[in-house]
N, C-alpha and C positions, 0 to 999 in steps of 0.2 A: 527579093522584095515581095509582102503579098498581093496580090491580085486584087485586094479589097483596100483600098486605102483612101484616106479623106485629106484636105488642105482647107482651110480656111482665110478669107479677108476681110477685111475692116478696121475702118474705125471707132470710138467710142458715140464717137457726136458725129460721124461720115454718114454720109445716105443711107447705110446699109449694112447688111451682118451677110457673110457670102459664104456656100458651103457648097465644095467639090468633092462628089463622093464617084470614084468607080469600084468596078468591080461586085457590082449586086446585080443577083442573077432577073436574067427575063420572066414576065411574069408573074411578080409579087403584088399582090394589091396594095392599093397605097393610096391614103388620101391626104391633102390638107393638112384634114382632122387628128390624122394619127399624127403630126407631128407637133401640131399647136397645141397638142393636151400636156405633149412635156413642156414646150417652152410657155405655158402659163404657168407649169409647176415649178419652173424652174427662176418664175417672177415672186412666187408666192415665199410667208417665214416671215416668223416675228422677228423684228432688228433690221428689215431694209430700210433702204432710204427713199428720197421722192424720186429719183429717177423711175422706181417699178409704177409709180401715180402716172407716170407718163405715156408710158409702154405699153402699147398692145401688141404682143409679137404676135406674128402671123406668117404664116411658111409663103411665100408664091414660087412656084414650080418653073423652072426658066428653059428646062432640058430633062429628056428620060425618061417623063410617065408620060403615057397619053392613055388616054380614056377608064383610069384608074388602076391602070397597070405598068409595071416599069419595064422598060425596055432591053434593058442590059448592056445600055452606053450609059456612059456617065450622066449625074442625075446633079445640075446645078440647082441651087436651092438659094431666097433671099427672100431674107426679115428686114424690113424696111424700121428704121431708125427712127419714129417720130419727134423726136427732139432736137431730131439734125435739124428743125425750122427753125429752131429759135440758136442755132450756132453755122448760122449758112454763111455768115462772113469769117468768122474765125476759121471754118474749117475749109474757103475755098481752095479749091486744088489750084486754081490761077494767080499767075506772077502778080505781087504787087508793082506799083510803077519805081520807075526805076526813080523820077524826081517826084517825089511825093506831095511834092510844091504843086505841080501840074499834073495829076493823075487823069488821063485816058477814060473814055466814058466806059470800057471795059473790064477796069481796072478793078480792084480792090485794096482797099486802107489796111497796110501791114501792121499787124495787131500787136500787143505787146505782147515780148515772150512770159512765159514763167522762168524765174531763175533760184527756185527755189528747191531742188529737191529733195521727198520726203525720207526720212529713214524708214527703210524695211521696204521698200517697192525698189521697182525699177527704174525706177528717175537717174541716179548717181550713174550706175555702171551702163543705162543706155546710152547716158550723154557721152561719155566716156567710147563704148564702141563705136556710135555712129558717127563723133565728134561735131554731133546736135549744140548750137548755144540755146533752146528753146528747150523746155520740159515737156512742153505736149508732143512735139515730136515723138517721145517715147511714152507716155503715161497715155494716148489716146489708140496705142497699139495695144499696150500692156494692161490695160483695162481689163476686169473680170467680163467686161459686155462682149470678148471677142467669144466666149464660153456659149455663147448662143446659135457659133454656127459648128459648135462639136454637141450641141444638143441635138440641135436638126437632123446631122448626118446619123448621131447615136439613135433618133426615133425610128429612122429609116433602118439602119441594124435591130433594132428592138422586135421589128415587124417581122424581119425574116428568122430573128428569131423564137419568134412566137410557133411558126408555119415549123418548124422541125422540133417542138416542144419545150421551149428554153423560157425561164423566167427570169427578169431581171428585176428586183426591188433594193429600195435604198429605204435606211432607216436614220436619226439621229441618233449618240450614245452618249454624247456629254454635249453640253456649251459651257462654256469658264470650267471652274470647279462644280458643277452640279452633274451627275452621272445617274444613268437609269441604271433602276437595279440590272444584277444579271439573270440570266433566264435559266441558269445552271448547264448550258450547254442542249438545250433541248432545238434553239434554232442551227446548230450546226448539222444535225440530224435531222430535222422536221421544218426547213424555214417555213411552211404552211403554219407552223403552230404560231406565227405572229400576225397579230391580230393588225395586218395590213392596210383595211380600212378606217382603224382608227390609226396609225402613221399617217393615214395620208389628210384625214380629220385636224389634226392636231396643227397648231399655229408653227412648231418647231418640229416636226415631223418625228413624234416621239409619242410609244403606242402608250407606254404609261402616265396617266393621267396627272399623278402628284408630281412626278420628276419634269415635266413638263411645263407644270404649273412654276415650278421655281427653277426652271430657265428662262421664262419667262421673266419673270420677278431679277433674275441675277443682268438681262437684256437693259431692264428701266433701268437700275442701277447705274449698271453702265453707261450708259446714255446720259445718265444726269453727271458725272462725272468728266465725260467729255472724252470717255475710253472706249475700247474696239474687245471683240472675246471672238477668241478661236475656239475650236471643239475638234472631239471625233464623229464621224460617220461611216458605217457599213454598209458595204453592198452585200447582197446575199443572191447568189444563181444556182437554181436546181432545174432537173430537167437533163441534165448535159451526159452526151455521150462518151466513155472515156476514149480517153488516146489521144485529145486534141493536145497542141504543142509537139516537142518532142525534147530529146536528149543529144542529138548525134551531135547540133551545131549550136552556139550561142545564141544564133537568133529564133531559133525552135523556142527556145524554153519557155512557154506558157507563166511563166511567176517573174521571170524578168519584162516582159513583154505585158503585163499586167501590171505590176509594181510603177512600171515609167510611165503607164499610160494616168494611173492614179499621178503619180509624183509630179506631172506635168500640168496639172490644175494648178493656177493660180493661189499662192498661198499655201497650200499640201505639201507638208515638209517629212512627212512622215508614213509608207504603209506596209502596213506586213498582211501576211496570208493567218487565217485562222487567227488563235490566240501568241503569234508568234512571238512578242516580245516577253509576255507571260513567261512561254514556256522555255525559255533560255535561260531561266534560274531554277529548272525540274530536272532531273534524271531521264534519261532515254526512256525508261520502263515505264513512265507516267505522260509521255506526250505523243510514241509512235501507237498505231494502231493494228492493235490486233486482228487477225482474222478467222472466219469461223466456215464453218458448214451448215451452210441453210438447206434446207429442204422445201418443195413447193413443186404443182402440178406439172412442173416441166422437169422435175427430176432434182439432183444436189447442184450445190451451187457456193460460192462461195459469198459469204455475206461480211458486215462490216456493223459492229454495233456503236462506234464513235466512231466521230470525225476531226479527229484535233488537228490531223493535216488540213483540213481545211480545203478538202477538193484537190489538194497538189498532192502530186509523188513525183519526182525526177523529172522537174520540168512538164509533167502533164495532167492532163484531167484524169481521175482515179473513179468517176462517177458517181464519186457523192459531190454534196453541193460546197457550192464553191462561197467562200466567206473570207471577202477582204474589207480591211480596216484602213482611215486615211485619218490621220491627224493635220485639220487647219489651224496655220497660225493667227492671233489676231491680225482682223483686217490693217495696215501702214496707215490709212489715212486717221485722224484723231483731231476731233474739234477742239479740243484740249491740247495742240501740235508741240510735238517735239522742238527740241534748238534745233536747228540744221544750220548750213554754211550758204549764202548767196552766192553763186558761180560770177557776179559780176562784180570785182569788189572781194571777196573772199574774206565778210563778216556774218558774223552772227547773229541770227534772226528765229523768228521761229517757222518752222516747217508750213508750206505750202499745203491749203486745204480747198479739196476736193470735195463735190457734194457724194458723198459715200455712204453705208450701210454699216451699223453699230456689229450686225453679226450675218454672215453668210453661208452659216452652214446647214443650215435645213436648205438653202439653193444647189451649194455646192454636193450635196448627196447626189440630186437629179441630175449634176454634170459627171457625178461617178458612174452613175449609170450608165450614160452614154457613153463613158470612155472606154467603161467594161464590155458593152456592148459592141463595139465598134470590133474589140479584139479578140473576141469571140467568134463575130459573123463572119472576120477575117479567118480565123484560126477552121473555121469550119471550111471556107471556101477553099484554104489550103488545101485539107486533109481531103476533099470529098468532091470539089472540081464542080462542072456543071455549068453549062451557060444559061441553063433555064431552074426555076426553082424545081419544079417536076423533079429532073434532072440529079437534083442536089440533095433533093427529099428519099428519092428509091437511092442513092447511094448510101446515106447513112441509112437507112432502114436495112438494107442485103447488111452495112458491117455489123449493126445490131445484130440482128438474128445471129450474124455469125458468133458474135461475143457469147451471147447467150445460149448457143447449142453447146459452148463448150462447156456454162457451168463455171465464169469468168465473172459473169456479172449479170442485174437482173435492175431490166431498168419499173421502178417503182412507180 
């Protein structure tokens, strides 16, 4: 198991969004700030709903930093739920009375359930596991809002790895059928060559201006329709030192451990590395990459003029940048609802509606990030150990240099 790992609690409408992070070394600075700049980004995108009207997330630090530094115990983190006021009875965690006739001055009025589960969420197969009669029981766990405390703990990874030279950005590539052109391959080589400030500009997190405009436009549609639209989104990380992950074990492999961390987002049915689904209808000759001999003041070297691996080779970091893809389904919830089946009765009605978001994938990039972030800071803390960031820093710098005496690799 690695040394770096997060757990999360809550609920959707509960006091609070809860996030347990160990394993980040002593010494990192860290404020607040750094972590409520992603969970605003992560409220922000055209196609949400009124819940983000409601929300002010806000990091308060409960454990682990003191005086803008982390400690290197575990670092608890909570985003308080402003909404949980106006659902303080629905959600109380106390017994209702047992004769409802005479309830107790401590008591609380047992609410109705939902029996309605939606298609395409978790409703159906959570009642089913937990053998819940109540749909919130499972739709206020399964909620996209628990996403907010793998932001927090991902800000906290972000940070550390900024301090060993790592970037993490996310961009949009589609919503519905509207797709941004492609770049020709220039951001698998150069992610600097996207125009990042305008991504993060942009209402749908999309650096091109026309293809944004009519996601936009394809979002109202929707909406007026009373329907839900999935998309793709990319994360792109450069910066990275090769070798992280590995080969010997399953749990090494850097593209499995990447893949589940994307797969595990809410609604992400889909992610490959690079152009991977692409290129499973090419020839070997047109999708591995070739290598060369570079030259430069420290001598020969070996250089790499494409990246269609996409940052992976055999389970690991190859040191170019890393470029994964996550396909979201349209969001379950639809004001326009599906038939579904009533658990109470087992008739036919239409599907149970939630106040939800027509599209969530300009959100859902800034949750990739953090996911990707998370398995990275881990995957470093593996390879390179360190109780202190100091510590973590001279270790990957001595393997550098070593890579690079030998004319292996040449970080850019």
């Amino acid at each position: 198991m690695s040394r770096l790992r997060i757990s999360t609690a809550g609920e959707s409408h509960g006091p609070g969004e809860v996030c347990l992070l160990e394993g980040i070394p002593a010494g990192l600075g860290l404020s607040s700030a750094d972590i409520d700049r992603d969970l605003a980004r992560r409220q922000q995108g055209y196609g949400r709903g009124g819940r983000m009207a409601i929300e002010t997330d806000h990091a308060c630090f409960l454990a682990g930093v003191r005086l803008g530094r982390t400690l290197g115990t575990p670092i608890a983190i909570l985003v308080e739920n402003r909404d949980h006021a106006n659902w303080r009875a629905l959600m109380s965690p106390d017994s209702p009375p047992a004769d409802e006739t005479q309830p107790d001055a401590s008591s609380v009025a047992r609410p109705s359930p939902v029996t309605v589960p939606r298609p395409g969420h978790a409703d159906l197969a959570g009642l089913m596991k937990y053998g819940h009669d109540d749909v919130r029981d499972v739709l206020e766990r399964a909620s996209a809002r628990e996403t907010v405390g793998r932001v927090a703990g991902g800000a906290v990874c972000r940070r550390l790895l900024s301090e060993l030279g790592v970037t993490v950005a996310g961009r949009v590539l589609s919503i519905g059928d509207v797709t941004a052109p492609p770049d020709g391959g220039a951001s698998f080589l150069d992610p600097t060559s996207v125009d990042w400030e305008a991504v993060e500009r942009s209402p749908v997190a999309c650096a091109d201006a026309a293809a944004g405009k009519a996601m936009c436009a394809a979002v109202d549609d929707a909406r007026a329709r009373g329907e839900s639209l999935g998309g793709v989104f990319e994360i792109l990380c450069w910066g990275l030192t090769p070798g992280l992950g590995g080969y010997g074990t399953l749990d090494e492999r850097l593209d499995g451990r990447l893949m589940g961390a994307l797969g595990s987002i809410p609604a992400v049915k889909g992610v490959q590395v690079g152009d991977a689904f692409a290129d499973a209808r090419l020839p070997g000759s047109e999708v591995h990459d070739p290598t060369y001999v570079g030259r430069d003041s420290l001598g020969d070297h070996i250089e790499r003029r494409s990246n269609r691996a996409g940052g992976l080779e055999g389970g690991m970091t190859n040191g170019m940048p890393l470029v994964l893809r996550a396909s979201m389904k349209p969001i379950p919830t639809l004001t326009d609802p599906l038939p579904a089946v009533d658990i109470q009765g087992l008739y036919e009605v239409k599907a149970h509606v939630e106040r939800s978001d027509v599209t969530a994938v300009p959100a859902a990039r800034v949750v990739g990030e953090a996911m990707v972030a998370l398995v990275l800071a881990a995957a470093y803390c593996d390879k390179f150990g360190g109780d202190s960031l100091d510590q973590l820093r001279d270790a990957v710098q001595r393997y550098e240099r070593t890579v690079e005496a030998r004319g292996l690799w040449r970080r850019s």
